[in-house]
C-alpha positions as CSV (number, residue, x, y, z in Angstrom):
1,X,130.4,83.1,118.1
2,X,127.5,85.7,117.4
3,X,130.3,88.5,118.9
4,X,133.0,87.4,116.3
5,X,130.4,87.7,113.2
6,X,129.4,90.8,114.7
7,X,132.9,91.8,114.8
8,X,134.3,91.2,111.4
9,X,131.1,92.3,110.0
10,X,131.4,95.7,111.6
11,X,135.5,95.3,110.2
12,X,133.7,94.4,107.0
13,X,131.5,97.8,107.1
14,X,134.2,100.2,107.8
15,X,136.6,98.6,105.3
16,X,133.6,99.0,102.8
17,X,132.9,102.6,103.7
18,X,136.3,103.6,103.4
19,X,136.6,102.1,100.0
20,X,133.5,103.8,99.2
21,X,135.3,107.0,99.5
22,X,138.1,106.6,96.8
23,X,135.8,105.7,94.3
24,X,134.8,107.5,91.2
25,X,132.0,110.0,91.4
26,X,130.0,108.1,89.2
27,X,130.3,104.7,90.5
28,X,127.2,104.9,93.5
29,X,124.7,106.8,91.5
30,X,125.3,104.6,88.1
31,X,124.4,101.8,91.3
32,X,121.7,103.1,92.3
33,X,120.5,103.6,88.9
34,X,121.0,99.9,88.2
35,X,119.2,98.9,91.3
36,X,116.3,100.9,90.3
37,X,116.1,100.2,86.6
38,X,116.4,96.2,87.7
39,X,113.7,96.8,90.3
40,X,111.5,98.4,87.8
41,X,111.7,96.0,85.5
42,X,110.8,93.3,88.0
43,X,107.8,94.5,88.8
44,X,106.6,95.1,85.1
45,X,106.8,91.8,84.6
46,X,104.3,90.0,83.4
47,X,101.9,92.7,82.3
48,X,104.5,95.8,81.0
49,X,101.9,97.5,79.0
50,X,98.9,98.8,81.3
51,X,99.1,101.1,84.5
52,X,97.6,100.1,87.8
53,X,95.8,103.4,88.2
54,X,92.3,104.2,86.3
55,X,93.0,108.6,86.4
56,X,96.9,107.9,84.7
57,X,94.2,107.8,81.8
58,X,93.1,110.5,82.2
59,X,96.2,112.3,81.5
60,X,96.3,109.8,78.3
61,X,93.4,111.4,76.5
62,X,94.1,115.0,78.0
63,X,97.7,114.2,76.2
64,X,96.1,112.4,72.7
65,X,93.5,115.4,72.3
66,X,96.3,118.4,72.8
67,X,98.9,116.4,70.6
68,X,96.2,115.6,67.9
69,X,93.8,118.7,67.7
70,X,95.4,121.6,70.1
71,X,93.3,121.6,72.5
72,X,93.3,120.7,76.1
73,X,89.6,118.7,76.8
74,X,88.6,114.9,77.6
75,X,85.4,114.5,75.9
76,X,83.9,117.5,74.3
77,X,85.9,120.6,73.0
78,X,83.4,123.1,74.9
79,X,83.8,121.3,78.4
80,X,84.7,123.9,81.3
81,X,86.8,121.8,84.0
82,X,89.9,120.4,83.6
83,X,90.4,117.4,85.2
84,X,94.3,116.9,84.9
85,X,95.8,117.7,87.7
86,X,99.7,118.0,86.3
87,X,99.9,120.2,83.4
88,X,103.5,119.2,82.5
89,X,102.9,115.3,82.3
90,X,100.4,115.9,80.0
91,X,103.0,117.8,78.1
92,X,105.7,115.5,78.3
93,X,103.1,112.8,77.2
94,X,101.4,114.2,74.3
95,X,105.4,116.1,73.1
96,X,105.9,112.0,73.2
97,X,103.1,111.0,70.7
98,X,103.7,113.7,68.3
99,X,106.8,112.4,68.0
100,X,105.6,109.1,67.7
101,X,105.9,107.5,71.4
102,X,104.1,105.2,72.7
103,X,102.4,107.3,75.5
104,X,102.4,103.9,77.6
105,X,106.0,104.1,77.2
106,X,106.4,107.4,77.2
107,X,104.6,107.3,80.8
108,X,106.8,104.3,81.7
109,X,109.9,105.3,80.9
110,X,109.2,109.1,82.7
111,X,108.1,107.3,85.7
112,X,111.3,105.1,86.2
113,X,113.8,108.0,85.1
114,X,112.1,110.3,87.6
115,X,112.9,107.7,90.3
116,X,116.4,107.2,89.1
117,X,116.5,111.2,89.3
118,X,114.9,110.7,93.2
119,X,117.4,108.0,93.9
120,X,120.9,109.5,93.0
121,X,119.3,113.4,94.0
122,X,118.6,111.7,97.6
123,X,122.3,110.7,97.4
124,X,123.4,113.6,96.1
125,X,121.2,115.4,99.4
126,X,122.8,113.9,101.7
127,X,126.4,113.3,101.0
128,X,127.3,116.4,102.2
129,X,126.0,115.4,105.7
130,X,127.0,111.5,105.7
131,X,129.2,108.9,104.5
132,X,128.4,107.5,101.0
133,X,127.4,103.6,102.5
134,X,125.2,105.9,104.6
135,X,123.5,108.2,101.8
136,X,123.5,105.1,99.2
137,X,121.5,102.9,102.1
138,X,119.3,105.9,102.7
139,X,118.7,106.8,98.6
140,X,118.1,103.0,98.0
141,X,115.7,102.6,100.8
142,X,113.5,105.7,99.1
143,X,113.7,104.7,96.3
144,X,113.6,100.7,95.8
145,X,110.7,101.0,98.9
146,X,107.5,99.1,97.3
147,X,105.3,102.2,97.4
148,X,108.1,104.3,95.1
149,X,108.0,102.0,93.0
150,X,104.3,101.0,92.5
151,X,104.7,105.4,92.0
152,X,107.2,105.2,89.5
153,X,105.0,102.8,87.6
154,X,101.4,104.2,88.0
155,X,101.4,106.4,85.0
156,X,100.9,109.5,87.0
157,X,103.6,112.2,87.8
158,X,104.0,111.7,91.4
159,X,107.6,110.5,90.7
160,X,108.1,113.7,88.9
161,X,107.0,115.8,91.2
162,X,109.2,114.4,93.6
163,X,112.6,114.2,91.0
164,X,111.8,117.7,90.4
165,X,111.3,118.6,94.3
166,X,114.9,117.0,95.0
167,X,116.6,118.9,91.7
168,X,115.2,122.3,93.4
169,X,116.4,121.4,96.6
170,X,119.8,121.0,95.0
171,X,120.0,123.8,93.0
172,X,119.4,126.1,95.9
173,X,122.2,124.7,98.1
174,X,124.8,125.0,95.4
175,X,122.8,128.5,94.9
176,X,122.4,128.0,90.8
177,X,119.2,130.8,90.8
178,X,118.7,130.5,87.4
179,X,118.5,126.5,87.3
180,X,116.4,127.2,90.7
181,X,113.4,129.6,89.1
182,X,113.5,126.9,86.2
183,X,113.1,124.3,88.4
184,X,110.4,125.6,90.6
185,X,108.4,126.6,87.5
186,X,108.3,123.0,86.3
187,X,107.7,121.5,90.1
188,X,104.4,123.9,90.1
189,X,103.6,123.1,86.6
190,X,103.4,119.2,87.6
191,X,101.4,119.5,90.9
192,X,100.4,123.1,92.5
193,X,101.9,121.8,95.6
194,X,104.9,122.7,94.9
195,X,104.5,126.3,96.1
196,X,105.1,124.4,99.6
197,X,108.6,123.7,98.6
198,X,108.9,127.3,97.8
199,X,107.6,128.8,100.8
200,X,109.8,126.0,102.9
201,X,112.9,127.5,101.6
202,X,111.4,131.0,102.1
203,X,111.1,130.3,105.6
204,X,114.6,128.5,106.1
205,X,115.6,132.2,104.2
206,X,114.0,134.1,106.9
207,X,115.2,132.1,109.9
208,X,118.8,132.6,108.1
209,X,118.8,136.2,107.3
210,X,115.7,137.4,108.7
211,X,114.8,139.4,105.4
212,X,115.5,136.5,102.2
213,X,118.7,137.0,100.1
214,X,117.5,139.2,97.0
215,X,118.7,136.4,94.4
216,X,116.2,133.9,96.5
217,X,113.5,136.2,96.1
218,X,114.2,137.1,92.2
219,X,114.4,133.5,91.8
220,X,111.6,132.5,93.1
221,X,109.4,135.2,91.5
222,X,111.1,134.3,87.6
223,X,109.8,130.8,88.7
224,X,106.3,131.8,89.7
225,X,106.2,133.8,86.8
226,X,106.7,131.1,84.5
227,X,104.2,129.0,85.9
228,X,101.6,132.0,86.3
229,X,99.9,131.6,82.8
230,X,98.6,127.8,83.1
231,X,96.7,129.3,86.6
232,X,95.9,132.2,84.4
233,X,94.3,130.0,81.9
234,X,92.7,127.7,84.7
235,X,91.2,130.8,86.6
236,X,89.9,132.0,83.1
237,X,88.5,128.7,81.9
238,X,87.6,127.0,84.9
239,X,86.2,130.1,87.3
240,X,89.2,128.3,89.8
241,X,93.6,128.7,90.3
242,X,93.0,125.0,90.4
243,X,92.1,122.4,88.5
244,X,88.5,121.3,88.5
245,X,89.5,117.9,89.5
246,X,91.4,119.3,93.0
247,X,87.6,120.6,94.0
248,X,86.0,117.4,92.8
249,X,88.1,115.6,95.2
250,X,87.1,117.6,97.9
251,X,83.5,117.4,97.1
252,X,83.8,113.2,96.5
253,X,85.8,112.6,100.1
254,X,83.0,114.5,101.6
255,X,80.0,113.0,100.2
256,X,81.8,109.4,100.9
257,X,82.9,110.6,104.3
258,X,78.4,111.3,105.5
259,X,77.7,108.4,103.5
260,X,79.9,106.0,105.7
261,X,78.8,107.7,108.4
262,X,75.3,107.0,107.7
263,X,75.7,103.9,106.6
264,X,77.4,102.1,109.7
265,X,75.4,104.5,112.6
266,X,78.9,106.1,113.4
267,X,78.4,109.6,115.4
268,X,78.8,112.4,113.2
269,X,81.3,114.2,115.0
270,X,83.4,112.2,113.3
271,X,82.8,114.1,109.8
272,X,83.5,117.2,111.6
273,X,87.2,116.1,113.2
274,X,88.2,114.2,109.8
275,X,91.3,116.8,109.8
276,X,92.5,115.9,113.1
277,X,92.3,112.3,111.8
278,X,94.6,112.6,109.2
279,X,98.1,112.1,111.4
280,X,96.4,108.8,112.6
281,X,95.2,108.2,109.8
282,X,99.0,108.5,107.9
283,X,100.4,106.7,110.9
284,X,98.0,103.9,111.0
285,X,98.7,103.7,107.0
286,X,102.4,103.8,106.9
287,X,102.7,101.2,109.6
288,X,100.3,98.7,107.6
289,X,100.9,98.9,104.1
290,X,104.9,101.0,104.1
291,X,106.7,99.2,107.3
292,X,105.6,95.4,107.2
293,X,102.2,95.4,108.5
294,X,100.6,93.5,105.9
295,X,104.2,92.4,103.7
296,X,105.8,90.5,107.1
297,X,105.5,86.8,107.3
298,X,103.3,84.7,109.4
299,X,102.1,84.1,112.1
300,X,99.2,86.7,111.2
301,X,95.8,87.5,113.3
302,X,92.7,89.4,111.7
303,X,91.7,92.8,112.0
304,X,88.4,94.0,111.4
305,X,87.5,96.6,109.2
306,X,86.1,99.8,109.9
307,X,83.1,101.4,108.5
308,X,82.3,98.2,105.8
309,X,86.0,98.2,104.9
310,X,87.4,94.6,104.1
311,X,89.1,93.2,107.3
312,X,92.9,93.0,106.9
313,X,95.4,90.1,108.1
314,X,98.5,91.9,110.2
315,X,101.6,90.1,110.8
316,X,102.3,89.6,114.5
317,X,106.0,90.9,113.7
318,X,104.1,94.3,112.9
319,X,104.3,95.6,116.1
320,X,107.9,94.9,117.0
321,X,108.5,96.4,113.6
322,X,106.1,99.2,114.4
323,X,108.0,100.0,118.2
324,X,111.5,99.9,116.1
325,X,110.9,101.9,113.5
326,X,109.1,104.4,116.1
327,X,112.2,104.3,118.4
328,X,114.8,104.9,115.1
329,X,112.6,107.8,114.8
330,X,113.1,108.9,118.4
331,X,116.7,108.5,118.5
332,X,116.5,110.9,115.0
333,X,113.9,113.4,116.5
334,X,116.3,113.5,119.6
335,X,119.3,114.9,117.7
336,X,117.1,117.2,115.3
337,X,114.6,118.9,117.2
338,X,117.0,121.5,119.0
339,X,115.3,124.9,117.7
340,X,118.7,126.4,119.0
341,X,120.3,124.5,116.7
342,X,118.3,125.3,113.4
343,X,119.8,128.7,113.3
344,X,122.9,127.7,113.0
345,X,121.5,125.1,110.8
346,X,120.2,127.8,108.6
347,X,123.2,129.9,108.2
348,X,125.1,126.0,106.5
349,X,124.4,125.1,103.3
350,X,125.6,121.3,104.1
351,X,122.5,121.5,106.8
352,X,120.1,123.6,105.9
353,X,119.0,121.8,103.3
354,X,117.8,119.3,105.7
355,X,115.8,121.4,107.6
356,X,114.1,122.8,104.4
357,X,113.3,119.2,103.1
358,X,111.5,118.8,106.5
359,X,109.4,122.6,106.3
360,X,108.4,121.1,103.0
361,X,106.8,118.2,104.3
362,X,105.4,119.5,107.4
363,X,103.6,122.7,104.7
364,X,102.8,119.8,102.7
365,X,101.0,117.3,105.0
366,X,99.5,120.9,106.9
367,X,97.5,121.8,103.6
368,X,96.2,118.2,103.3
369,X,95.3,118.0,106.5
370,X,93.0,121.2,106.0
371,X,91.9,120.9,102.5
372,X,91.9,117.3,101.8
373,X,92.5,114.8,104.7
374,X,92.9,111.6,102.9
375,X,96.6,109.9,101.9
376,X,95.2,109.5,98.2
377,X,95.7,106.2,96.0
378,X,98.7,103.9,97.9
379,X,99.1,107.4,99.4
380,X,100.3,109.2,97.0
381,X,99.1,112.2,97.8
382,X,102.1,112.2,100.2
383,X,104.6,110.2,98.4
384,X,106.8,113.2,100.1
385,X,106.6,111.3,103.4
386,X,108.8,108.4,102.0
387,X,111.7,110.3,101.8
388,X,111.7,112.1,105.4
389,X,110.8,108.6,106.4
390,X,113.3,106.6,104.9
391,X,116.3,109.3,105.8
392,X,115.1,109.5,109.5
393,X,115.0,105.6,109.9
394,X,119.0,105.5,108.7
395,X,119.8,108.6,111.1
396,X,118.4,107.2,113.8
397,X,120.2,103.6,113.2
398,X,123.6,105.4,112.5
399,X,123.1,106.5,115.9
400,X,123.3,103.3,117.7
401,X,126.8,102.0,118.8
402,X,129.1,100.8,116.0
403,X,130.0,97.5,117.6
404,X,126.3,96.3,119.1
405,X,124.2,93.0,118.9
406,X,121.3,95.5,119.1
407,X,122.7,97.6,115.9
408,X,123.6,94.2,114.4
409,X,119.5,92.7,115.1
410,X,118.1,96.2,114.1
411,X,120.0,96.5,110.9
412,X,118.8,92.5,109.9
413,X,115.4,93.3,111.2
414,X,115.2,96.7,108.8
415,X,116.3,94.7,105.7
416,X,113.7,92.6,106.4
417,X,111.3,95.3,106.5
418,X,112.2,96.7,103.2
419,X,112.5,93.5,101.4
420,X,109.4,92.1,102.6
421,X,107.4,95.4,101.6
422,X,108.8,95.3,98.5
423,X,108.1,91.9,97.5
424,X,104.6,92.7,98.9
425,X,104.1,95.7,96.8
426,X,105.2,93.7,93.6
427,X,102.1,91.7,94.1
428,X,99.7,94.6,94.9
429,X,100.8,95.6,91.1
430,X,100.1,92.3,89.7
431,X,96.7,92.4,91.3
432,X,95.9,95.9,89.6
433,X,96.7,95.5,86.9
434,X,94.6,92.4,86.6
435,X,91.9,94.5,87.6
436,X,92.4,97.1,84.6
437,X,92.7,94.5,82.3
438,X,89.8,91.9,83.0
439,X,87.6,94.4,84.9
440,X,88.3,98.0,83.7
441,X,89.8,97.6,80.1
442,X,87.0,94.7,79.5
443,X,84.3,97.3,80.1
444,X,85.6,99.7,78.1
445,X,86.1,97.2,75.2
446,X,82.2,95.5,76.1
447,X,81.2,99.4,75.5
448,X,83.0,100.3,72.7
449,X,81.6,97.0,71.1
450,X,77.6,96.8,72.2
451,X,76.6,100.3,72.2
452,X,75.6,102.0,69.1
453,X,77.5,105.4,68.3
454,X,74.4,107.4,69.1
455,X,74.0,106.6,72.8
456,X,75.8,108.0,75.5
457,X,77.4,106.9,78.2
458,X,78.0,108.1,81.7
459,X,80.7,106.8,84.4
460,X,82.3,107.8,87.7
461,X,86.1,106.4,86.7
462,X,86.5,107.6,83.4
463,X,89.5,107.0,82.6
464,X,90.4,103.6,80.8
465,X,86.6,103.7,79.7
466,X,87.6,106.7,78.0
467,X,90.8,106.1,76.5
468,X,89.7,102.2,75.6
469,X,86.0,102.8,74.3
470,X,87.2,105.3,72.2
471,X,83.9,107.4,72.7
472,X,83.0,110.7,74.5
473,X,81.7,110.2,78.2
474,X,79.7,112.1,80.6
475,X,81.2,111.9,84.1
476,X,79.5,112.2,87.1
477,X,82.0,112.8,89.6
478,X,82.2,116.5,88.7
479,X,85.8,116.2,87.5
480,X,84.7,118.2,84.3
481,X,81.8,120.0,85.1
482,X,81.7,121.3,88.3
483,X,79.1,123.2,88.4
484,X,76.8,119.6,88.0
485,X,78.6,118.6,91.6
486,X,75.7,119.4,94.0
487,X,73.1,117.4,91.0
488,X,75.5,114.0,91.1
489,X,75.0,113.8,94.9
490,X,71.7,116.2,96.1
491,X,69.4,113.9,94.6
492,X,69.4,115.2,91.2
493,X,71.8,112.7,89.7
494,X,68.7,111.1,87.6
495,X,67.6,114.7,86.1
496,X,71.2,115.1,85.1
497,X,71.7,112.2,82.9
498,X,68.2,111.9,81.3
499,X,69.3,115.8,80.3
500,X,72.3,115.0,78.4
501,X,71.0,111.9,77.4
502,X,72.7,109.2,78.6
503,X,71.0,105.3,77.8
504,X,73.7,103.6,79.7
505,X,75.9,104.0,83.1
506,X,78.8,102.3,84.3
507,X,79.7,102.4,87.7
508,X,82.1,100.7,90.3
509,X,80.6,98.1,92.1
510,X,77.0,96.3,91.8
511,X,74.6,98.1,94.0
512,X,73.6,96.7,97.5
513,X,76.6,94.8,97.9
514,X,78.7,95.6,101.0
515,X,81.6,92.8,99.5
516,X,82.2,94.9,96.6
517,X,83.8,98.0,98.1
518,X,83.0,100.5,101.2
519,X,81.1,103.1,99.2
520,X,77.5,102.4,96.8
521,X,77.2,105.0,94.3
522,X,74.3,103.8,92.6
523,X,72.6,104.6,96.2
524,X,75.1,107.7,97.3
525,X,73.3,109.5,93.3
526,X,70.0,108.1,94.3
527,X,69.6,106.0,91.2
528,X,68.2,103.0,92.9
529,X,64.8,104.2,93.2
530,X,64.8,106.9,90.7
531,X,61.0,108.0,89.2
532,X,62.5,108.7,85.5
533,X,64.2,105.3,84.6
534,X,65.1,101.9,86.0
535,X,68.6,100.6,86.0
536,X,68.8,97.3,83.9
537,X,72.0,95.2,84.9
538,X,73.4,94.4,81.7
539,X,77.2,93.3,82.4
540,X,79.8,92.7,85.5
541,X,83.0,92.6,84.8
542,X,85.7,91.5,88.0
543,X,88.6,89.3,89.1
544,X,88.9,87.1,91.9
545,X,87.8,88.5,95.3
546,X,91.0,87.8,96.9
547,X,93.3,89.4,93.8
548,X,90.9,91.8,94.1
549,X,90.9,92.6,98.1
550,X,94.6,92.5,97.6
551,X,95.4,95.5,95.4
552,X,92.1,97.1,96.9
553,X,93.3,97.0,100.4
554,X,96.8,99.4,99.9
555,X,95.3,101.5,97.5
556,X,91.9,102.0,98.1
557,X,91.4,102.6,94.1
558,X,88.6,100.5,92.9
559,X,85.6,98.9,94.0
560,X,85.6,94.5,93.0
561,X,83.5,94.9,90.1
562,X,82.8,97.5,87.0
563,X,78.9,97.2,86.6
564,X,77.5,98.2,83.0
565,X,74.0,99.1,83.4
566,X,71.2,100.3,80.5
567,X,68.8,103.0,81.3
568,X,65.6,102.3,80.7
569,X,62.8,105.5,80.7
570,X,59.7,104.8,82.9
């Protein structure tokens, strides 16, 4: 019986991949489009308005200040960093309110187009290479995967980054150099990253033709050219090529890194080797929260946390999910890793291509490994990684036999996967953007309301404070100013705020609680016990714990409360 359903579903396949091939053009990527549009829409549902991500507003008041008085600041006019990190979102965004856009809909609708633009370019990628079933279950995979989507919808540019990462990659197979050096302009205008894409097809150029193909290197120089003044302008403004926010990062995952490991007694070697952590750390993180870990159904067992992290519930059907998506990727590996082969690879413009997108993200994942070893919010920071993953998962299962109970179980067991992670990652949303409305947004709005226009405030996450209190800030996670980054965490937080002035702080997390988060920055400034002013608890704003440990868990983005505190001088 099971060998017959095999059987005609197999006749099934091949009937439908054949008719795949006579249709229009237009037909799969209008599909995919759909998918993703529906997909979208799904998740926005019930909350459509807000973003689950406190720095996408950021980019909101970076984008209302340039659009409304010409010049690119957060709180005050005269302020040296710059804490946007994708000069063309805020473009896009604030070109969208001076023509009278919504920016939440002009962020919206940007995020789901650029994954639309990610789906059909992914199909578009590898069509050359594979039958259209093939590259529309690969593109659809990327793309309606729960972590591109919670992407798509975070109010940041990652899906941008990415659409525009895909469009390059295309316009230097069909070799259109003037759409390239356009192209690779934008994609270093929206994250600096991009240079990694540029320097992946360099080095596919050299192992081609040993010396790049003059229209390459003119093309890629126009490109860098037009990107050169916003660095210009940084290095000018900020002392730094990059923006302020890039080195505040660095500085914050330090500082959180020696407080853990004082905190929990771990051996400080472990600061030391956080670079060489950062493949575990990936694996550990795509296995968990991107292939089923935590979206698979019961029966589940607990996991404790490390280092005062939550402990996490794992699905027992985790680890034969884990050993199949790791043999997929064997059985891809197997047929790719043939350095013999890549020359030749090289010299084809159906292949090469291929072997470019994987340079990329092995450049990519090498510079955060050495500058900033940590995946980022829901792992954005290498939102990249989807798309090698996804393509090397449907490689290595159009490898097995065509007629096959095992291709038959994997294929069932893969849907699974995907629908399961998805569903999953729909409720992660939900759960943050509870958060930002009854934790983060409520604070701002508790701010705006009960503090009087002369006092100042000062926050670490000052985003939605910002953009909802409707009132200048002074941050003290040295996104803007820089130069205050060794005060906020060398025991001179205290001296920092009573100099600007600031009567009241808000902070994520009530102090001295190890259930509201793995870090205490009340205690991590030294505010706790400060000489020049006691910290009087005035508000807590937060959502249920388990809502909250649910969006806090795959994203790592907030802490379970927003704590309001008045300064009071000694």
């Amino acid at each position: 019986m099971a060998e017959k359903i095999i059987e005609t579903w197999d006749k099934f396949e091949r009937g439908l991949d054949a008719h795949a091939q006579d249709l229009p053009r237009w037909t799969i990527p209008a599909f995919i489009a759909a998918c993703i549009l529906i997909a979208a829409l799904l998740y926005l549902y019930p909350s459509p308005r807000e973003f689950p991500m406190d720095d996408a507003y950021i980019h909101f008041v970076y984008a209302e200040n340039l659009a409304e008085h010409g010049k690119l600041f957060f709180s005050f006019p005269d302020e040296k960093g710059v804490a946007t990190s994708s000069f063309l979102w805020v473009i896009l965004l604030a070109v969208g309110r001076i023509l009278g856009i919504s920016i939440h809909l002009m962020a919206k609708v940007l995020g789901i187009a650029s994954l639309i633009v990610v789906g059909i370019g992914v199909y578009l990628f590898l069509r050359p290479l594979w039958t259209p079933l093939r590259s529309a279950a690969a593109a659809l995979l990327v793309s309606l995967s729960g972590n591109m989507l919670w992407f798509s919808l975070n109010g940041m540019e990652t899906t941008l980054f990415l659409a525009l990462g895909i469009l390059t990659l295309l316009a230097h197979r069909s070799e259109r150099w003037g759409w390239f050096a356009v192209l690779a302009a934008l994609l270093t205008l929206t994250r600096p990253e991009g240079l990694f894409l540029v320097a992946a097809i360099g080095l596919a150029e050299l192992l081609a033709n040993r010396i790049p193909r003059r229209a390459f290197i003119l093309a890629a120089v126009i490109g860098l050219l037009l990107a050169a003044p916003w660095y210009g302008y940084l290095k000018l403004r900020t002392g730094h090529f990059l923006p302020t926010s890039a080195s505040a990062k660095q500085f914050g995952s330090a500082v959180a890194t020696n407080f853990l490991l004082e905190q929990y007694h771990l051996p400080k070697f472990l600061g030391s080797i956080s670079n060489l952590l950062y493949p575990a750390m990936w694996t550990a993180y795509l296995l968990e929260f991107g292939l089923g870990g935590m979206a698979l159904p019961p029966p589940k067992f607990r996991m404790a946390g490390v280092a005062g992290s939550p402990g996490v519930d794992i699905s027992i059907w985790a680890f034969p999910a884990a050993a199949m998506v790791i043999w997929l990727m064997y059985l891809a590996g197997k047929h790719f890793f043939k350095w013999p082969q890549w020359r030749h690879w090289a010299h084809n413009p159906r292949k090469r291509e291929l072997l470019i997108l994987f340079f990329w993200v092995v450049l990519h994942n090498l510079a955060y490994m050495i500058l900033l070893p940590i995946p980022g919010t829901a792992s954005r920071y290498g939102a990249v990684n989807y798309i090698i993953l996804w393509i090397g998962i449907v490689a290595g299962f159009s490898s097995l036999a065509r007629i096959s109970f095992r291709r038959w179980v994997v294929g069932l067991f893969l849907f699974v996967i995907a629908l399961a992670n998805g569903l999953y990652w729909n409720r992660v949303y939900d759960a943050n953007i509870e958060h930002m409305l009854d934790a983060r947004i409520a604070a701002a709005n508790y701010v705006r309301e009960n503090f009087s226009d002369g006092e100042l405030c000062a926050a670490f996450d000052v985003g939605s404070l910002r953009y909802y209190s409707g009132r200048p800030l002074v941050e003290v996670a040295a996104l803007m100013n820089p130069d205050g980054a060794d005060k906020f965490f060398a025991g001179g937080a205290d001296d920092y705020l009573v100099e600007h002035g600031v009567t009241c702080l808000v902070l994520p997390g009530r102090t001295g609680l190890q259930s509201e988060g793995i870090l205490d920055f009340a205690s991590i400034m030294g505010l706790t016990d400060s000489p020049l002013f006691e910290m009087e608890l005035v508000k807590v704003f937060e959502i249920d714990h388990d809502r909250w440990l649910l969006g806090y868990l795959p994203t790592v983005n907030y802490q379970a409360s927003v704590t309001i505190y008045r300064l009071n001088p000694k």
